[in-house]
C-alpha positions in Angstrom: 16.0 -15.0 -2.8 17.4 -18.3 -3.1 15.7 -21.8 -3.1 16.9 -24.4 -0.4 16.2 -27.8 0.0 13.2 -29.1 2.1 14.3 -29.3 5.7 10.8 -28.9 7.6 7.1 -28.6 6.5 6.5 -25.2 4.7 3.7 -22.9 5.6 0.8 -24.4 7.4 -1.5 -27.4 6.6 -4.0 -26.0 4.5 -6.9 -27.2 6.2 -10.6 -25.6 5.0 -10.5 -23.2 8.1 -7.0 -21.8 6.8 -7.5 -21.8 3.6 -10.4 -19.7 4.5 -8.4 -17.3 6.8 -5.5 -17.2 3.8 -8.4 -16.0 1.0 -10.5 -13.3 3.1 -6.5 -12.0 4.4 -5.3 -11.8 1.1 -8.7 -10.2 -0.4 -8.7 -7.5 2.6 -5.5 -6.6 1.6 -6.8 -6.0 -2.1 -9.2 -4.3 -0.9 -7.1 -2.0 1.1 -4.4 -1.4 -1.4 -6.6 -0.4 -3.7 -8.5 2.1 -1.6 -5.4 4.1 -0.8 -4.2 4.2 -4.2 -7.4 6.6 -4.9 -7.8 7.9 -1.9 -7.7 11.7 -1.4 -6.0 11.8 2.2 -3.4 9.1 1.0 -0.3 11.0 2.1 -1.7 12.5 5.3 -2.7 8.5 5.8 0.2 6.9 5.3 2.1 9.5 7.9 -0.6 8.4 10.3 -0.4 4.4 9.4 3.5 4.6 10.0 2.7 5.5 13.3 0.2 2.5 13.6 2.8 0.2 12.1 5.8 1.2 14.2 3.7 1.0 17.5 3.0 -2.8 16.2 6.7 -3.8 15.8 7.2 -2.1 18.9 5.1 -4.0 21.0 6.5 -7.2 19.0 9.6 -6.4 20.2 8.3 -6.2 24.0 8.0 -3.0 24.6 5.9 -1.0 27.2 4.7 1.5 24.4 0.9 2.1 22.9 0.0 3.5 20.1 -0.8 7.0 21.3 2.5 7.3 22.8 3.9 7.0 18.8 1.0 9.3 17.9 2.6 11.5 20.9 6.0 10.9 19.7 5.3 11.9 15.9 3.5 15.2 16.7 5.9 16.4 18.9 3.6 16.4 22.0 3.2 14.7 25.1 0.0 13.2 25.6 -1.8 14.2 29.0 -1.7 10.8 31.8 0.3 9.0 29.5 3.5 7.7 31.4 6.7 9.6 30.4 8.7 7.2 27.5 12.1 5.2 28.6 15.0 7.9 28.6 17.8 5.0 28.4 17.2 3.6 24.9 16.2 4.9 21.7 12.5 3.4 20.6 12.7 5.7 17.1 16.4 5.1 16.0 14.8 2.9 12.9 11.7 5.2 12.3 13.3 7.7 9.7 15.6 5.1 8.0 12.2 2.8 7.5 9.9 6.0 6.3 12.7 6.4 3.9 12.3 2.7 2.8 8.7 3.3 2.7 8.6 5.8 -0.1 11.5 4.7 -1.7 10.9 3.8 -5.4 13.1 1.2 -5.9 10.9 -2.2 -5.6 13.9 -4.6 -5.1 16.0 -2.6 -1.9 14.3 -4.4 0.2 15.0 -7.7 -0.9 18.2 -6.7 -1.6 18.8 -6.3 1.8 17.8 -9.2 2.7 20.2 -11.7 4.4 21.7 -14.3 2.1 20.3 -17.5 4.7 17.1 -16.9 3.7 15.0 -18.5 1.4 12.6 -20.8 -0.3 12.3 -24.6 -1.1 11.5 -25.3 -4.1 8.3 -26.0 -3.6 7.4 -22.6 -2.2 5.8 -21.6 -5.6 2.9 -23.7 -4.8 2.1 -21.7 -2.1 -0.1 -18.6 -1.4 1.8 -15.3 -2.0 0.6 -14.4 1.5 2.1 -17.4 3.1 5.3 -16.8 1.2 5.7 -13.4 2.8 4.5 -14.3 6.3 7.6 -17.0 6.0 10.3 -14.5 5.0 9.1 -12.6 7.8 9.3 -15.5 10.4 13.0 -16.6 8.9 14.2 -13.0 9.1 12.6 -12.7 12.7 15.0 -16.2 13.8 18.1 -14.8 12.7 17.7 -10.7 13.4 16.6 -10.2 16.8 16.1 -6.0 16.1 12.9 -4.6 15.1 13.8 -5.0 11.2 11.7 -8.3 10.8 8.7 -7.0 11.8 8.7 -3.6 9.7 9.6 -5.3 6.6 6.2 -7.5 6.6 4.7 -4.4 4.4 7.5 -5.0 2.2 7.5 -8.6 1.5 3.3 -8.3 0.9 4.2 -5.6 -1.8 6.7 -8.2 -3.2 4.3 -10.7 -3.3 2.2 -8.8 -5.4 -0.7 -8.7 -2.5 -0.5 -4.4 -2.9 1.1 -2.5 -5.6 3.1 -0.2 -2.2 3.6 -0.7 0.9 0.8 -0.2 3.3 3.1 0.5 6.8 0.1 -0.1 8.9 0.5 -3.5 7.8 3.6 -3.7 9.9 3.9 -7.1 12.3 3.9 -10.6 12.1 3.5 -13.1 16.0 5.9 -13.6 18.0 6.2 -17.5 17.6 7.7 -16.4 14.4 10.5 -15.4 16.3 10.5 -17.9 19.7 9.4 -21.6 17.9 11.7 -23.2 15.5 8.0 -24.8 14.0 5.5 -22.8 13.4 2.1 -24.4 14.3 -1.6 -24.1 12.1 -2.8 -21.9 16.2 0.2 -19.2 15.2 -0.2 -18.9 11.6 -3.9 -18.5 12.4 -2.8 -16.2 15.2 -0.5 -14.2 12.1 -3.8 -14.3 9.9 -6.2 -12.8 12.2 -3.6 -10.2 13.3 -2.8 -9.2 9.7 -6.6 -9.1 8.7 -7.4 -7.1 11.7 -5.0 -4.8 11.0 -6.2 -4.3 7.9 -9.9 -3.9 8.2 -8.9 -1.1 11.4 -6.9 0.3 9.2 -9.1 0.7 6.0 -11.9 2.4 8.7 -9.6 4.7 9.7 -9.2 6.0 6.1 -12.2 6.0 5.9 -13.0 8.0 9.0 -9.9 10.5 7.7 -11.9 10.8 4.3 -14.9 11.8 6.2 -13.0 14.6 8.4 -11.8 15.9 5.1 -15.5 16.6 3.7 -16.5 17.6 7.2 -13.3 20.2 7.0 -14.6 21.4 3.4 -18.5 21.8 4.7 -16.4 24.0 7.6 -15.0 26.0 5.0 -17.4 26.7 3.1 -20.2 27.2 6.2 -17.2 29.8 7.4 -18.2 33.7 6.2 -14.5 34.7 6.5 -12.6 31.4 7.1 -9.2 33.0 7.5 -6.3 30.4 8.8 -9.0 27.3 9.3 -8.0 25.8 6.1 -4.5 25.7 7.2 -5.3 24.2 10.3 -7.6 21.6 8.9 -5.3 20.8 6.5 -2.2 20.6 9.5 -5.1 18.3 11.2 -5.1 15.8 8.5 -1.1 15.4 8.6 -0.5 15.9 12.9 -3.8 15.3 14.6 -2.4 15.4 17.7 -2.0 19.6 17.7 -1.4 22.3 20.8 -1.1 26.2 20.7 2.6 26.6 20.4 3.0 24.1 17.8 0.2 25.7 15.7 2.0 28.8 16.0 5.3 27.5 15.3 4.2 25.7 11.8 1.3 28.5 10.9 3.4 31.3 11.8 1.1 32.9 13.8 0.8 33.9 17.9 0.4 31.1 20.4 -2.9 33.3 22.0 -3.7 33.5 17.5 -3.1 29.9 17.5 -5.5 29.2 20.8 -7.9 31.2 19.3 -8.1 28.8 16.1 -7.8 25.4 17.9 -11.0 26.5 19.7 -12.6 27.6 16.1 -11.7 24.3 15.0 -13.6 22.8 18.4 -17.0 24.6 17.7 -16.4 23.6 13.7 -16.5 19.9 14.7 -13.1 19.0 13.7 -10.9 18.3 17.0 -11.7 17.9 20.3 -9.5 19.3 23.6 -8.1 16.4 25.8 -6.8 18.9 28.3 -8.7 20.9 31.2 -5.8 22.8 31.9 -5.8 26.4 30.1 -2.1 26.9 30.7 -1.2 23.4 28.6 -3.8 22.3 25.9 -3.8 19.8 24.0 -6.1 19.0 20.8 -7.2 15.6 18.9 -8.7 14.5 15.8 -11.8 13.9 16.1 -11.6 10.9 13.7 -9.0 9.5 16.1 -10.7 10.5 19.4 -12.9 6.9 19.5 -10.3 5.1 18.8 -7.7 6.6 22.1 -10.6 6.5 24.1 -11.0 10.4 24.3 -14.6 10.2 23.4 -17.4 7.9 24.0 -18.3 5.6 21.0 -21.9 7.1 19.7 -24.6 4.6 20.1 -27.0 3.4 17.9 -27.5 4.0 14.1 -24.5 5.5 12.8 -25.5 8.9 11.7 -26.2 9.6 8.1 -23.6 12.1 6.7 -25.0 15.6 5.2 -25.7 15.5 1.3 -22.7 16.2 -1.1 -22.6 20.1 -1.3 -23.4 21.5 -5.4 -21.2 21.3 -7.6 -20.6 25.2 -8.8 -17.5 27.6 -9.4 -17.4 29.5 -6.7 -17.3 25.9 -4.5 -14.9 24.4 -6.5 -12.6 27.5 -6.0 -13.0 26.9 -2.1 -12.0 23.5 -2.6 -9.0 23.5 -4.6 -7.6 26.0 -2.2 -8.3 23.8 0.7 -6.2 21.3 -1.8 -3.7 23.6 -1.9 -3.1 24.1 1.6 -3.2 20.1 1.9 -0.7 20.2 -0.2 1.5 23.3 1.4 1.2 21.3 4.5 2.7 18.4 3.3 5.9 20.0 1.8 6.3 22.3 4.6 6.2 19.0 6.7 8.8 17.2 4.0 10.9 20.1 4.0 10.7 20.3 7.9 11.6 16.9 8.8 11.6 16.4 12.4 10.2 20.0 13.3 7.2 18.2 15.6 9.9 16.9 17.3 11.9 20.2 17.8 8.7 21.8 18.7 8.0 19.3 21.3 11.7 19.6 23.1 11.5 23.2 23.0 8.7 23.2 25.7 7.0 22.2 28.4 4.7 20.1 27.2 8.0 17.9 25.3 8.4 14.1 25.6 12.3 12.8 24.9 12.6 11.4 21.5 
């Protein structure tokens, strides 16, 4: 990235309130980046997160989409009520090529990429890493009018040093960056609180995946024969949006086999149905079910979670297996790239993609 001479003020006036917003951003962010690197539902999470990020840029880019309906999208299933997605364009034509990015190991693509009008005074050294990535984002934004600008913000933090990866949930930015030649201290505060936001939803949604994990052991384990269930808990992590035939299509099983096990997993606490009708069911997460308004928020104390089961051989057996099908699931889903999607077009219950 090259340095260019001072033309206009760079970054914002670093009043106490901003400097504020730039520090408890930028520590969020830490704290973030350093819970996924440990986390055990990191992969399934990130899947989920790139879903969250996309539907971000997406709505940045003006259009009539929520985050269920990429939720929807990625599973392979369309949600019931939800309006039916615009047949004339492509919304996803940039999803695979930026999950690609995502895991890509080379730390200077994306820069690389970058076009050659942007860059930095030389003053921009002075500045908070955070700041310096929000600009390349906003200059990206004035001269690429596509979605690129805004999924590249988890890319510039990581280049920043603010994570050690990218964190796609992360994906965004404000619209002025795009609309206002200058950039007032009300929309990088606006960029601030979005990002931060972002972040903290994002870091209690890993934590709410970590909790369906144990919940999904203490299943197992309650279970006297648990048969498929750890398959389908560990399918739950990765596609949390789930119906019969898609069960059956990546368990192998029957659809009636598959219906059978979605309404095991109901009783076990781990999904709920979002469908009334028997001939077209539908299943959710329910880490996720709060947050898409399928289930009333629980009031009062939060509940305290069950005691940590004993450590002993026969438990530790149980769970590595259920690690191993966490693990089965997520090469079956690498392998199988864009089988959700297949699934979904084969039936009735399909949304276009």
């Amino acid at each position: 990235m090259e340095s260019r001479p001072v033309t206009a003020r760079y970054g914002p006036d670093y009043t106490p309130k901003m400097v504020a917003a730039i520090a408890s951003c930028s520590t969020a962010i830490g704290r973030l980046d350093a819970r996924f690197t440990v986390s055990p539902v990191a992969k399934p999470w990130a899947i989920r997160t790139a879903w969250t990020g996309y539907a971000k840029a997406l709505q940045l880019q003006s259009a009539e989409v929520e985050e269920i309906d990429v939720f929807s999208w990625g599973c392979g299933l369309k949600v019931p009520g939800r309006p039916a997605l615009p047949s004339h364009l492509d919304l996803f034509d940039r999803f695979d090529q930026w999950r690609a990015a995502l895991d890509d190991p080379d730390t200077l693509a994306w820069r690389d990429q970058l076009p050659t009008a942007i860059g930095e005074p030389a003053t921009a050294a002075e500045h908070p890493p955070l700041v310096r990535a929000l600009d390349t984002v906003r200059q990206l934004a004035r001269i690429d009018h596509s979605i690129k600008p805004w999924l590249g913000l988890p890319f510039a933090l990581r280049d920043r040093g603010l994570a050690a990866t990218p964190l796609p949930c992360l994906a965004g930015g404000v619209k002025a960056f795009r609309f206002k030649r200058t950039i007032s201290d009300e929309d990088w505060h606006a960029a601030l609180r979005g990002l931060e936001h972002s972040v903290t939803a994002n870091l209690e949604r890993l934590h709410d995946l970590e909790r369906l994990h144990r919940d999904a052991q203490r299943a197992i384990v309650a279970e006297y024969r648990p048969g498929v269930l750890p398959a389908l808990a560990a399918l739950l992590h990765h596609r949390p949006l789930l119906s019969p035939r898609s069960v059956s299509e990546l368990l192998s099983m029957s659809v009636a086999g598959a219906s059978k096990l979605l309404t095991r997993g109901v009783a076990c606490g781990l999904l709920i149905e979002i469908t009334q009708r028997r001939t077209w069911r539908v299943f959710l997460s329910t880490d996720l079910a709060v947050e898409f308004g399928y289930a009333a928020p629980k009031r009062g104390r939060p509940r305290n979670e069950p005691p940590s089961l004993p450590a002993n051989r026969g438990l530790a057996d149980v769970f590595d297996a259920f690690d191993q099908e966490m693990a089965n699931i997520d090469e079956l889903l690498r392998r199988g790239a864009g089988v959700a999607s297949a699934i979904g077009r084969a039936g009735d219950d399909s949304i276009p993609v």
